[in-house]
N, C-alpha and C positions, 0 to 999 in steps of 0.2 A: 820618835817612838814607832816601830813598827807592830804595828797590828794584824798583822797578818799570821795564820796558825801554817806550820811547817807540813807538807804535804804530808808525815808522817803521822805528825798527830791528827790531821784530818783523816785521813785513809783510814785512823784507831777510829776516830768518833762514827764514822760510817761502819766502819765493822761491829762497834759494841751496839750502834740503832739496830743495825740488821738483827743482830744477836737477840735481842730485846723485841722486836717485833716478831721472828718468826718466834719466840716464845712464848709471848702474850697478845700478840694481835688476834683478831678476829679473821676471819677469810678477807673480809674487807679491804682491813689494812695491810694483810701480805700480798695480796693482788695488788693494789695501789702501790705498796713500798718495790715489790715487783713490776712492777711498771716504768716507775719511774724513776728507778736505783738498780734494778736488778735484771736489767734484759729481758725482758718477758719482748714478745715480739710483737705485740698487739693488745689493745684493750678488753680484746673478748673474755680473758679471764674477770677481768674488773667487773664488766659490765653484767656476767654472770651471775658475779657477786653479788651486784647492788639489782638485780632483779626478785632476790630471797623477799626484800623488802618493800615490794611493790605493792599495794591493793587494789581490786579489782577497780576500783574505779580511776586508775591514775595517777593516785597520788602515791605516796611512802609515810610507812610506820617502822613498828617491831624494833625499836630501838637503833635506827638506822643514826640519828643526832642521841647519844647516850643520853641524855637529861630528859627527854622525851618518848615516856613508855609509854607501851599499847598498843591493839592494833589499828586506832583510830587514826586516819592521814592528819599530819597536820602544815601548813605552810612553811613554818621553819624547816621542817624535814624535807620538804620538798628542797627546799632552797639547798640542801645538802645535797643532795639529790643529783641537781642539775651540777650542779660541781662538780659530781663524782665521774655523770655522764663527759663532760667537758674532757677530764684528765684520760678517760676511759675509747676519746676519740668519736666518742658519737653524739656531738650536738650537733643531730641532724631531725627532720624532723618528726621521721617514726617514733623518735625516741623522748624529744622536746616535748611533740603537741602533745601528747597524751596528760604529759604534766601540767601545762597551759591551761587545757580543754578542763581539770580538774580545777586551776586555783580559782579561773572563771565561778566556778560553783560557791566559790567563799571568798570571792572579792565583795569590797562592800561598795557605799555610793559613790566614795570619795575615789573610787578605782586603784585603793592599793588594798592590802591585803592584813590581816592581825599575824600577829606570833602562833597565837594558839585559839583554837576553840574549844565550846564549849564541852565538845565530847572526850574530855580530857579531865575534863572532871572526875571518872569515874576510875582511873587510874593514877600511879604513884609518880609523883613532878617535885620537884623541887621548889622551896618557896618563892623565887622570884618569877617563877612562873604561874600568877594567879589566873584563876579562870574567870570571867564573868557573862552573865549573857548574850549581852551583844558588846563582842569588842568590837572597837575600832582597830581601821587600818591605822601601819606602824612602818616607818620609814627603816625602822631596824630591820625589819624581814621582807619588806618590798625592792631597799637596795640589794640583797643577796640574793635575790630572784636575777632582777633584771639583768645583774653583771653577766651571770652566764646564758640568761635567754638572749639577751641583742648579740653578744658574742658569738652566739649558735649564727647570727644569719636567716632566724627561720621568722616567717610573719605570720604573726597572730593577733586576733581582732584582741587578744587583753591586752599585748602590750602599748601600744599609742594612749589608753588611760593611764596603764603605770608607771608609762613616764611623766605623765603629767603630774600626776599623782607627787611622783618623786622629785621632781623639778621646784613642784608647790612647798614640800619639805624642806627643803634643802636651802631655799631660799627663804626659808620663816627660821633657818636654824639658828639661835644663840647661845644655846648652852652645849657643851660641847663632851656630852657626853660620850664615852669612848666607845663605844659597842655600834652607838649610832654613829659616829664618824665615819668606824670601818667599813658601816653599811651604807653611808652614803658614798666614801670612796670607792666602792663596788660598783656602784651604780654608773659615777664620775671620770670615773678610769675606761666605762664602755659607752655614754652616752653618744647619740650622736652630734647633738651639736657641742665640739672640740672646743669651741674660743668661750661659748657659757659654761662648759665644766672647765675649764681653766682656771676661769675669772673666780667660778665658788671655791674651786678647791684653795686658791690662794687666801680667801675670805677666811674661810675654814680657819686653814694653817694657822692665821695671825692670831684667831680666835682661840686656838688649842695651846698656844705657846703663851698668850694673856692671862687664861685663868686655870695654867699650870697642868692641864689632864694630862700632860706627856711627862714620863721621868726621865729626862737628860741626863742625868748622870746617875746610875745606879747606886753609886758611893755615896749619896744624899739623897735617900727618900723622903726626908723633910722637905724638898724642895719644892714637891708635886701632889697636888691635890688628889684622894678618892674620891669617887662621886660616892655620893649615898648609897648604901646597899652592899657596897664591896666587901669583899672580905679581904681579912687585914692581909697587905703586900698583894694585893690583884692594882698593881701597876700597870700600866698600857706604857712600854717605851718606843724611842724610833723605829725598830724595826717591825712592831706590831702595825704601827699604820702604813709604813711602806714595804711591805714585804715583799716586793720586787723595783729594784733602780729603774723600770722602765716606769712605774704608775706615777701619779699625780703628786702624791703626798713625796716624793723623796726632794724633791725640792722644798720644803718647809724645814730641813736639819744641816746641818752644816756637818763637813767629811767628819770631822772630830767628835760628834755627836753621837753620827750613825757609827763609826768605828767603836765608839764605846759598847752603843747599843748591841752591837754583833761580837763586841767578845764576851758580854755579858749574856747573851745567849748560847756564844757554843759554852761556856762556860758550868752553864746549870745542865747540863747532861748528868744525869745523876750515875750512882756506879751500877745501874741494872745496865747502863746502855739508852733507858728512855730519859726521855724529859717529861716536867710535873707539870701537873696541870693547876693556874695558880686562882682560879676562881672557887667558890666555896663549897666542899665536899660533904652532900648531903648522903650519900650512899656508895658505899665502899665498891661495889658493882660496877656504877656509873664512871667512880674513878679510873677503875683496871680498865673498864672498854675504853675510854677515853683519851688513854697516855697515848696509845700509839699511834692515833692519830695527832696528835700534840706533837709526837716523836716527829714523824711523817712531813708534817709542817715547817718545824725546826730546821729539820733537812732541808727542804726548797727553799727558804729565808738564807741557808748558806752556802748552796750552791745558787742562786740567782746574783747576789753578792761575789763570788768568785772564792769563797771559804772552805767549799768541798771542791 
């Protein structure tokens, strides 16, 4: 069986994203789809972009992570943040510390960091994002920090805690929830010591494939567990965990698996050109800003693969 998409129909799926982004993205996302699809000659467009959403102390709001309104900073958005910086070429550390020197401010004892705080409260979120007074740090938004801070090269007195921090997670991990997976392979994929994120992610792997969080075969969603909270068809499959052949996770799926996975992704390109976003739609706003980033991603999942 070949699975492979004919460089015609790839060339269509890249022109109808483009289509679709420069018609609904955000500056964000045409700067980034122009970057990294569209010749743009440098990241200073991007990085323009993602300055809109800076606050004066460091951090990022203003809807920079769609699901996360306001103009309060919050960590997750950071963690967005630093990614954008990454693609945009500048995780250096005029651009890193500033972000660093903020999450300090809202790291807790255990030296990683919550999802969200409290000042989130007084703006409009989604319900799986509760607020409570004192969160605790969350291995969900400490591993999407890290990946792109140690990445950067830059040294900061936070991070030597949150990798500890993250070490300590990952190694208490048994239920294998998918969100935190991701965030742990973030972490896993940049740690520095190679032979203990090896040895976890392989742990992980057996762990995700045991109690079913991955859907191997799209054609059986009976097969694969939701965690709690999901909304119905927010599946996590191979390519969600490994969405580049070079990270930790692509060894956990077999060619037949991940080949499934990736026709089933270029597959769901819907006919505006974007891809849907398959987690739960509390605000029809959140959704629009959302796809094209989804779009965007889609993209790099098939050209890292060799699809586009």
């Amino acid at each position: 069986m070949n699975h492979n998409i004919s460089p015609a129909a790839s060339a269509s799926a890249l022109e109808r994203a483009a289509a679709f982004v420069w018609t609904s993205g955000r500056v964000l996302e045409q700067r980034r789809f122009e970057l990294l699809f569209g010749g743009a000659p440098d990241g200073s467009g991007l990085a323009a972009a993602l300055a809109a959403y800076r606050t004066p102390d460091g951090g990022y709001a203003y809807g920079l992570e769609p699901d996360i309104r306001g103009p309060e900073p919050q960590p997750l958005t950071a963690a967005t943040a630093l990614a954008v910086l990454q693609d945009a070429g500048r995780p250096d550390a005029a651009s890193v510390t500033p972000v660093l020197d903020w999450l300090t401010t809202v790291t807790t004892a255990e030296g990683g960091v919550p999802a969200v705080l409290p000042t989130l409260a007084a703006y409009p979120r989604p319900p799986w994002l509760p607020v409570t007074a004192d969160p605790a740090a969350d291995l969900l938004t400490t591993g999407q920090v890290l990946g792109p801070a140690l990445r950067s090269g830059v040294t900061h007195p936070w991070i030597p805690a949150a990798v500890a921090f993250a070490r300590r997670e990952v190694e208490a991990m048994e239920q294998t929830h998918p969100y935190g997976v991701q965030s742990a392979l973030m972490f896993l994929d940049a740690a520095p010591d190679r032979a203990w994120a090896a040895a976890q992610a392989d742990r992980i792997g057996k762990l995700l494939r045991e109690q079913r969080t991955v859907l191997l075969d799209p054609a059986h969603p009976e097969d694969a567990v939701l965690a709690p909270g999901y909304a119905e068809g927010e599946y996590h499959l191979p390519h969600d965990y490994a969405p580049d052949p070079a990270g930790l996770a692509r060894a956990w799926f077999t060619d037949e698996e991940m080949a499934r996975s990736l026709d089933h992704l270029a597959a769901s390109q819907e006919a505006d050109g974007g891809w849907p976003i398959n987690w739960a739609k509390w605000s029809a706003t959140t959704e629009v800003e959302a796809r094209p980033g989804v779009t965007v991603k889609a993209l790099r999942v098939l050209r890292a693969y060799g699809r586009l």
